[in-house]
BAFI-3210 file (N, C-alpha, C; in Angstrom, 3 decimals, decimal comma, padded with zeros to 6 digits):
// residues 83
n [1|2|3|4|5|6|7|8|9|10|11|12|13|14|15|16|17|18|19|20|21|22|23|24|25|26|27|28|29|30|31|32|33|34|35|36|37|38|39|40|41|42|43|44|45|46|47|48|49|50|51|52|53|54|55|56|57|58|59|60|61|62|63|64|65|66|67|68|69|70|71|72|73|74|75|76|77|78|79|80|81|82|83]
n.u [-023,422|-026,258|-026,350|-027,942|-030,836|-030,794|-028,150|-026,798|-024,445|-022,593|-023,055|-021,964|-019,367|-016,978|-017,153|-017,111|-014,467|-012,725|-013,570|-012,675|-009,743|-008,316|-009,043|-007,408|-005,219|-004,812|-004,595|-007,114|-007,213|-008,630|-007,716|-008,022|-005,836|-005,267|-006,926|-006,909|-008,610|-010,351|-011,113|-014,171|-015,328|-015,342|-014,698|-014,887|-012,260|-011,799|-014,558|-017,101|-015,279|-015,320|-014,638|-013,549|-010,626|-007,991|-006,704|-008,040|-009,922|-010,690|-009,955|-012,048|-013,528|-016,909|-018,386|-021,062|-020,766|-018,490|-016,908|-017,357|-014,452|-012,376|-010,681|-007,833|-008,013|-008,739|-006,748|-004,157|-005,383|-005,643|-002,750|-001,738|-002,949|-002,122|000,625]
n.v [004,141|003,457|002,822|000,082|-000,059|-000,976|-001,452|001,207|001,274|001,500|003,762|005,674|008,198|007,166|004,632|005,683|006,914|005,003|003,032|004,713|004,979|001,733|001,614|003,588|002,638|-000,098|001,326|001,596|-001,223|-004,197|-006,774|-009,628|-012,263|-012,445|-011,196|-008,007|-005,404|-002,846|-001,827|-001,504|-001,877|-002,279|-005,389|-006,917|-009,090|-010,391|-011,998|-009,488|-007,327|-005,319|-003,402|-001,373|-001,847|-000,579|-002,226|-004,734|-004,678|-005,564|-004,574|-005,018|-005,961|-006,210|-006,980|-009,052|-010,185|-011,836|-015,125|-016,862|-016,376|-018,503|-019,702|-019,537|-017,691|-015,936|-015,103|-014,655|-012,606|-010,960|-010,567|-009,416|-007,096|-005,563|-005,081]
n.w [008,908|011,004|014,228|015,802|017,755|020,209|020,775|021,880|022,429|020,212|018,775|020,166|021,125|021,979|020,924|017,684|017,730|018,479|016,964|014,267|015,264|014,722|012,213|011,049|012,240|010,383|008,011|006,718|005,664|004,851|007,532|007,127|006,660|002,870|002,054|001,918|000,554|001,040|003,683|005,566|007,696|011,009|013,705|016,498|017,556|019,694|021,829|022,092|024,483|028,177|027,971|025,611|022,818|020,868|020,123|020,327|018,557|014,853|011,515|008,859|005,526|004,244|007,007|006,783|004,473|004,934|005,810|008,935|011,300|012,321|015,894|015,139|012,759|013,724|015,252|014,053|012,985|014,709|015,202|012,965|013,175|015,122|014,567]
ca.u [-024,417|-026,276|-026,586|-029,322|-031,441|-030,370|-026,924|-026,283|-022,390|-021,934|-023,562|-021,743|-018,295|-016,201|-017,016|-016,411|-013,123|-012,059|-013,820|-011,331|-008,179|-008,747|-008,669|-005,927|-004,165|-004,916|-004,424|-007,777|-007,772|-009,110|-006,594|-008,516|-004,859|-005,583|-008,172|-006,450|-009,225|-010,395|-011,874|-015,350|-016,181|-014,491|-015,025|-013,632|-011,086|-012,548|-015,958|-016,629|-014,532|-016,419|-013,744|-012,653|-009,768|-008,083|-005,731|-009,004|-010,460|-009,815|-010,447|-012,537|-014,525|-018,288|-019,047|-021,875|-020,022|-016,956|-017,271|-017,063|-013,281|-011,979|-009,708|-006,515|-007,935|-008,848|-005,102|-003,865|-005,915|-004,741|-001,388|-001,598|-003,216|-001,209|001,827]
ca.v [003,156|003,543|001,639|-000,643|000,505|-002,249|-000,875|002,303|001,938|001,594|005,174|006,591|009,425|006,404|003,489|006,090|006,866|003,427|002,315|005,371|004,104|000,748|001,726|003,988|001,624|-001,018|001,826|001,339|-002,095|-005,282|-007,348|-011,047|-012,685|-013,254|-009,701|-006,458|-004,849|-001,678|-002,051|-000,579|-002,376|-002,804|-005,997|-007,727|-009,993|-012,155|-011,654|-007,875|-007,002|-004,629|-002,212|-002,094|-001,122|-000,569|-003,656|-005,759|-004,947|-005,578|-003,943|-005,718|-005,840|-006,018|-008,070|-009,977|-010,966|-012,597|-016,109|-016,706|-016,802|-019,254|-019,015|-019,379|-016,638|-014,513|-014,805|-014,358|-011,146|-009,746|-010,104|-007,935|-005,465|-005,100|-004,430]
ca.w [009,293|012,251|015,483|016,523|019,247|021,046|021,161|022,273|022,449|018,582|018,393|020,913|020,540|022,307|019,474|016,905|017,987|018,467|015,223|013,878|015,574|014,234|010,514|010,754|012,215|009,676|006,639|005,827|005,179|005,737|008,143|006,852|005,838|002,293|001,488|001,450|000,418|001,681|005,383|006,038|008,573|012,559|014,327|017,602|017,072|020,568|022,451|022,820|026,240|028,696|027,756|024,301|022,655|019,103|019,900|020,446|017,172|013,713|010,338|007,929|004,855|004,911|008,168|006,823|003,147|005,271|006,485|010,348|011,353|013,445|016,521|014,607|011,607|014,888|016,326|012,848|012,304|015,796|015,249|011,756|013,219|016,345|014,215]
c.u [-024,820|-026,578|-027,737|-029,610|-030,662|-028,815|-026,171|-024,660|-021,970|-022,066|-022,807|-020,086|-017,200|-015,715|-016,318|-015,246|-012,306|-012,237|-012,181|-009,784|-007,813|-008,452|-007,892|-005,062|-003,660|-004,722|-005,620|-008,316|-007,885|-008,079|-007,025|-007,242|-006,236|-006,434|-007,393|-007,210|-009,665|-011,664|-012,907|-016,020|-015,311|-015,068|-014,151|-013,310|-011,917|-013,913|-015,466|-016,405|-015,973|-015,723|-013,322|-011,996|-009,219|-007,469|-006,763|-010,305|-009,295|-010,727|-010,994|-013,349|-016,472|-018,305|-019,889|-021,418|-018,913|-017,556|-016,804|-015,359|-013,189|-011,155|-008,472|-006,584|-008,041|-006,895|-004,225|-004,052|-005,448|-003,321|-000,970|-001,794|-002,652|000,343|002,203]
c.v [003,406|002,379|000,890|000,102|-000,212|-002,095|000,097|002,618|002,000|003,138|006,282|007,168|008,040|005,203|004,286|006,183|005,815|002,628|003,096|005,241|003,017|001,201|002,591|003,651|000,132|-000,277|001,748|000,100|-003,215|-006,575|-008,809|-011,649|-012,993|-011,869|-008,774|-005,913|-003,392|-001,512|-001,407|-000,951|-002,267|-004,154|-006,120|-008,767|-011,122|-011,249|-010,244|-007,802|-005,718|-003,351|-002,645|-000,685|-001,207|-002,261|-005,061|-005,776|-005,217|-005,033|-005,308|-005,017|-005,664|-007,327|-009,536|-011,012|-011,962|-013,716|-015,938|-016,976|-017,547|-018,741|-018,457|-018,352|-015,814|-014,278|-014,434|-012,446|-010,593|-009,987|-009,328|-007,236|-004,678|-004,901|-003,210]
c.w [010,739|013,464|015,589|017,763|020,169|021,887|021,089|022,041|021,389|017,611|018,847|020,408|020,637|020,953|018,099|016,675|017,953|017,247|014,125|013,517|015,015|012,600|010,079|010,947|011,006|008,291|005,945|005,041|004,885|005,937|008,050|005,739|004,328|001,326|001,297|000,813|001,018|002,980|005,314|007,083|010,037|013,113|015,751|017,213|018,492|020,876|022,767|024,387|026,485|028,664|026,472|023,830|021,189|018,924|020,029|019,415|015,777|012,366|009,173|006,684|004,972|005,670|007,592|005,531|003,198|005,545|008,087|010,111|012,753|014,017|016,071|014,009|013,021|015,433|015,286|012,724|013,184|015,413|013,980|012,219|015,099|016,084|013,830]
res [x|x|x|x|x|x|x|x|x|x|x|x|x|x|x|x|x|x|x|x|x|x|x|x|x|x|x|x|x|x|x|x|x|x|x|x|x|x|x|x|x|x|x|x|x|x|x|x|x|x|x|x|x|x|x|x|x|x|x|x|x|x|x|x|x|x|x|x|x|x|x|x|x|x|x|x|x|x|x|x|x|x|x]
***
């Protein structure tokens, strides 16, 4: 999938890599207690940082098919995928 104009950094070698890290860390797949499905997606777990890292994303399903997660599902989902 490609980037929006709008945002250059989702295009770039860095996001890839980190998108990468992120779903090999997660096996592939999606860290939404409750899914186990097979991740295709990366999000951030809080507001994108101005540095990001694998421990500040998380593996998901399709983005737009999930419902929003709240703080708790966010603190939830980081601590799966920081194990």
């Amino acid at each position: 999938m490609a980037a929006p104009a709008s945002r250059p950094f989702y295009a770039s070698p860095a996001w890839r890599a980190l998108r990468s890290a992120a779903l090999e860390r997660d096996g592939f797949l999606c860290v939404v207690p409750g899914c186990g499905k097979r991740a295709t997606h990366v999000d951030h777990i809080a507001r994108r940082p101005h540095v990001a890292t694998p421990t500040a994303l998380m593996s998901a399903t399709a983005i737009p098919a999930r419902p929003q997660l709240s703080p708790i599902m966010r603190m939830i989902c980081w601590a799966s995928a920081s194990l």
